[in-house]
C-alpha positions as CSV (number, residue, x, y, z in Angstrom):
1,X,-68.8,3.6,-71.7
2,X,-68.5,1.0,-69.2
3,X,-68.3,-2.9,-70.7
4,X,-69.0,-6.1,-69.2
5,X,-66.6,-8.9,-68.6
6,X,-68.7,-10.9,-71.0
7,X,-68.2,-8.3,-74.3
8,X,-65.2,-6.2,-73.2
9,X,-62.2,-5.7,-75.9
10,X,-59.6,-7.7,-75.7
11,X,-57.9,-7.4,-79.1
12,X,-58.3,-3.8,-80.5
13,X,-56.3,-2.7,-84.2
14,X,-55.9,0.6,-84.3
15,X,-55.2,2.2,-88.1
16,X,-53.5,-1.0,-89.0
17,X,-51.8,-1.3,-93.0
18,X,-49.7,-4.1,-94.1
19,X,-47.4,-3.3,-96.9
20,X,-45.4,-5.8,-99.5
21,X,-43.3,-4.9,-102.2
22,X,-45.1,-1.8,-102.2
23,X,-48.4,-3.3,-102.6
24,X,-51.0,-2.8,-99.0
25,X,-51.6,-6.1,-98.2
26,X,-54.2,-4.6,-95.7
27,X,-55.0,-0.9,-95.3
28,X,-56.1,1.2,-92.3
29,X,-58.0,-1.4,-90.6
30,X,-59.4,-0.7,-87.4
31,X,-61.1,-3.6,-85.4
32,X,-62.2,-4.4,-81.8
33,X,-62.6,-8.1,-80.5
34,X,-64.6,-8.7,-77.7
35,X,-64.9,-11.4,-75.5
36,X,-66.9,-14.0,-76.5
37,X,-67.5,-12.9,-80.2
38,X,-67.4,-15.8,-83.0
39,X,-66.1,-13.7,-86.2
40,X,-66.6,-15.6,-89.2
41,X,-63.8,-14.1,-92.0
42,X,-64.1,-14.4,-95.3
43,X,-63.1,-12.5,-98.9
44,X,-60.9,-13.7,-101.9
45,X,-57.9,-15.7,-102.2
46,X,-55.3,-12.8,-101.7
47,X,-57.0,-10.4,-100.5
48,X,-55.7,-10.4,-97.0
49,X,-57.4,-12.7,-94.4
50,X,-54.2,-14.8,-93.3
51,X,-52.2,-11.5,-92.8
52,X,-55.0,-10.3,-90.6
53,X,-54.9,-13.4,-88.5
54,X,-51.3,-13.2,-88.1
55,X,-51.0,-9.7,-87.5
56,X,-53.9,-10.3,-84.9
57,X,-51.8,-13.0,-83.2
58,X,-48.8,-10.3,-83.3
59,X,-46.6,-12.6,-85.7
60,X,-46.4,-10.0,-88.5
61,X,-45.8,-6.8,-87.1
62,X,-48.1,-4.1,-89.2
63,X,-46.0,-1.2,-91.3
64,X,-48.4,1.3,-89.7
65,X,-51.1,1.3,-86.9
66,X,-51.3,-0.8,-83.7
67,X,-52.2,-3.8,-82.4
68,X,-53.3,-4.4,-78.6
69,X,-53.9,-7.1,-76.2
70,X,-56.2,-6.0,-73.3
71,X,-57.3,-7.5,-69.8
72,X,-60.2,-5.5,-67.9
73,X,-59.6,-2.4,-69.8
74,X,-56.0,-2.4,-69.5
75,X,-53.2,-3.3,-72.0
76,X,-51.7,-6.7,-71.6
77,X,-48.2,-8.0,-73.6
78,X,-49.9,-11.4,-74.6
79,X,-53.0,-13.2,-74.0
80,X,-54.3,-17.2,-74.0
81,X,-54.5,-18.4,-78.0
82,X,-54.5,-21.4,-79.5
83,X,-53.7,-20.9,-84.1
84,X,-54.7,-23.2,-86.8
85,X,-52.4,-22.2,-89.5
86,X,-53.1,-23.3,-92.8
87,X,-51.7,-26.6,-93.8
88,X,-49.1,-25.4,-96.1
89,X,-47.5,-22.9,-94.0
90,X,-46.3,-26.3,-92.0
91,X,-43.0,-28.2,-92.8
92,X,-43.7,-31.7,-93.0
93,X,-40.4,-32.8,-93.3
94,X,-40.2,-31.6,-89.3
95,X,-39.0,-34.9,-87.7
96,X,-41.7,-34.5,-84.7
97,X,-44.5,-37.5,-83.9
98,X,-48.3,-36.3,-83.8
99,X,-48.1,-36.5,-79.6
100,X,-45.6,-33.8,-79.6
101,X,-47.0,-31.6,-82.0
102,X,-50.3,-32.0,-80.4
103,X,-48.7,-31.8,-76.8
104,X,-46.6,-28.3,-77.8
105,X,-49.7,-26.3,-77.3
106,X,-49.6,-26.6,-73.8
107,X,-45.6,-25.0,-73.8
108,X,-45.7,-21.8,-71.7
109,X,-48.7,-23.9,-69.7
110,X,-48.1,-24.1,-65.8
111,X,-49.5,-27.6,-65.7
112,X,-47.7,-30.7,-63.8
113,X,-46.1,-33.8,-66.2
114,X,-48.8,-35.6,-65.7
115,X,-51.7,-33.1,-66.3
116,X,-50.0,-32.4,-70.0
117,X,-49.9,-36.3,-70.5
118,X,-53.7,-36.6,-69.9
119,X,-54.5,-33.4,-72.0
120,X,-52.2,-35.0,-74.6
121,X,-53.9,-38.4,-74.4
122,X,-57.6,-36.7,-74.3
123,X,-57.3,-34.3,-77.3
124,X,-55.4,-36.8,-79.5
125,X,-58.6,-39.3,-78.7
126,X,-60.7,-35.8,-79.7
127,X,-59.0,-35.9,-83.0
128,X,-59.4,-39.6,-83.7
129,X,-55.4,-39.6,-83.4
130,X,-54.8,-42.0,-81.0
131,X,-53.4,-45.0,-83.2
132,X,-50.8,-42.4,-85.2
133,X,-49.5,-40.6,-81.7
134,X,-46.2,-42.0,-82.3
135,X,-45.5,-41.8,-85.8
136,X,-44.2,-38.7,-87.7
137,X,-46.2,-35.8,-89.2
138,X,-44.7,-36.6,-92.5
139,X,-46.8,-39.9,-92.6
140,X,-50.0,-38.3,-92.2
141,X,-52.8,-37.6,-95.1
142,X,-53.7,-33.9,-95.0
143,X,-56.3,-34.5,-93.5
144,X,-54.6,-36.4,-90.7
145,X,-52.5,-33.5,-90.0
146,X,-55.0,-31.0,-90.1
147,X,-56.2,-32.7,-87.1
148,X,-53.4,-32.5,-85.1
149,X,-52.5,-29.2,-85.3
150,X,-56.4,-28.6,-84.3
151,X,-55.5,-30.4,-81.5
152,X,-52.7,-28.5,-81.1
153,X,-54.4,-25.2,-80.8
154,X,-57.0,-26.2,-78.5
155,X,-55.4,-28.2,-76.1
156,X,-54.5,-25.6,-73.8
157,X,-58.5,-24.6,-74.0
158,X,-57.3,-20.8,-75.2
159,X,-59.3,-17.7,-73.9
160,X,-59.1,-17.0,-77.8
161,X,-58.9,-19.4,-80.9
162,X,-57.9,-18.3,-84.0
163,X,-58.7,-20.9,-86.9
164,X,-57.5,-20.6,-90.5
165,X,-59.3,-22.8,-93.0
166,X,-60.1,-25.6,-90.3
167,X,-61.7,-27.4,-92.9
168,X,-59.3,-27.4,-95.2
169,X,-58.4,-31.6,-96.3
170,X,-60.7,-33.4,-93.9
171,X,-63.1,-35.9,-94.6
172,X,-67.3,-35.3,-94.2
173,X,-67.8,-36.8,-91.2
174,X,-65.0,-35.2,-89.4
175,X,-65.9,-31.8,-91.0
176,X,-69.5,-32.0,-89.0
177,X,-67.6,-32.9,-85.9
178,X,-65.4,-29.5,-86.3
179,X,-68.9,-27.9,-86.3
180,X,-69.9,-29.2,-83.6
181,X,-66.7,-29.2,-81.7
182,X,-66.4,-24.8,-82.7
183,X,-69.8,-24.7,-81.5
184,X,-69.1,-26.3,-78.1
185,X,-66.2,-24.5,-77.6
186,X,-67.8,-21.0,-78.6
187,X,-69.3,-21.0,-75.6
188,X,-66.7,-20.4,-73.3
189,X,-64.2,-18.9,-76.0
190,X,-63.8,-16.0,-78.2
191,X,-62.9,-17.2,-82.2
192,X,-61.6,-16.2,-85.2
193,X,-62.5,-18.2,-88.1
194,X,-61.9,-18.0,-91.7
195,X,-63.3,-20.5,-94.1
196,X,-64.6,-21.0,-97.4
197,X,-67.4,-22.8,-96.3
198,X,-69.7,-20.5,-94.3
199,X,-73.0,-22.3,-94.9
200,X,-73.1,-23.2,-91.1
201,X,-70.6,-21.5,-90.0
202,X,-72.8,-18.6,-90.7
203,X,-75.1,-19.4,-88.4
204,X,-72.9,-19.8,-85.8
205,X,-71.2,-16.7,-85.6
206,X,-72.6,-13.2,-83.9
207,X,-70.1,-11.4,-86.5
208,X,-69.1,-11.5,-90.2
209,X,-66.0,-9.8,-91.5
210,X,-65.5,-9.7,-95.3
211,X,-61.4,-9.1,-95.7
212,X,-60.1,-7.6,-99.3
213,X,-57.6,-5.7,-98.3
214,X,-59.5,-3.7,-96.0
215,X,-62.6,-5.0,-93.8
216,X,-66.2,-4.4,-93.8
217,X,-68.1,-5.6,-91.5
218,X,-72.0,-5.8,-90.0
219,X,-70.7,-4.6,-86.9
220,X,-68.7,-1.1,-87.2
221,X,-65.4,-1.3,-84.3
222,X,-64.6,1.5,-82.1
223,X,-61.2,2.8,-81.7
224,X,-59.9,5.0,-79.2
């Protein structure tokens, strides 16, 4: 069956399991991504949904099954994506300023000096950042640094963006402007979100995964 650009695969897990001291993790999951799904993720604490995003973003290689990138139907070694970690898988400590951390997601970027310094300058104004650019991470409120490393991850405006709690530690009003920011940007790119808080989320995404050590979803994946 011939796709279209707009909904071919471009991430497909094949029999994927994820074993730790002899416990699965995750177990035989098979999932396709297309291009230009929004997949809201959700389960309990635990049951998997980080280790899915990182095997997703090839960081954790799976004990069994595979994991491919793909471009037009063929297999591709990486593809564009910005990652929200969750807070507390970040150090800090790190003695880098909130310009650099926001400006590292455009390394690997073909872009001049001067095109990264405008990107850095525009997404630290998207994260109400501006006035901290120069100090270190470690001053930051949570909340603070949950911003920059969303600024971080979309910087390079990623054909995919993978988003781990994005909500976690920030304040009302700037939780409404993620919404609306995710929802800009899911127009043009294809996301992976997990959250807590799905009440809108919900209604923005075209796919709902519920992750407890294996996935169930609305929309049943094909794998080949």
């Amino acid at each position: 069956m011939t796709t279209t650009m707009e909904n071919e695969v471009i991430i497909s897990l094949c029999g994927v399991s994820c074993r730790r001291d002899g416990k699965d993790v995750l177990h035989d999951v098979n999932l396709d991504i297309r291009q230009g799904d929004f997949v809201a993720i959700t389960g309990p604490n635990g049951g998997g949904k980080t280790t899915l995003l990182r095997i997703v973003l090839k960081l954790l290689k799976p004990s069994h099954g595979s994991v491919k990138y793909l471009s037009t139907g063929e297999e591709v070694k990486e593809l564009s994506i910005g990652y929200l970690p969750q807070k507390n898988m970040i150090d800090s400590r790190f003695p880098i300023t909130v310009e650099e951390v926001v400006a590292s997601g455009l390394i690997g970027e073909n872009s001049t000096k001067e095109e990264k310094i405008r990107l850095t300058a525009e997404t630290l104004r998207m994260m109400g950042l501006e006035a901290h650019a120069r100090k270190n991470i470690g001053a930051l409120s949570g909340g603070q640094l949950q911003r920059a490393l969303l600024g971080r991850a979309i910087i390079s405006r990623p054909k995919v963006l993978v988003l781990d709690e994005p909500l976690s530690y920030v304040d009302k009003p700037f939780e409404h402007y993620i919404y609306s920011l995710v929802k800009e940007l899911s127009a043009t790119t294809t996301i992976l979100l997990v959250s807590h808080e799905m009440t809108a989320i919900s209604e923005m995404a075209n796919r709902h995964l519920f992750v407890d050590h294996s996935v169930i979803e609305e929309q049943g994946s094909v794998c080949k």
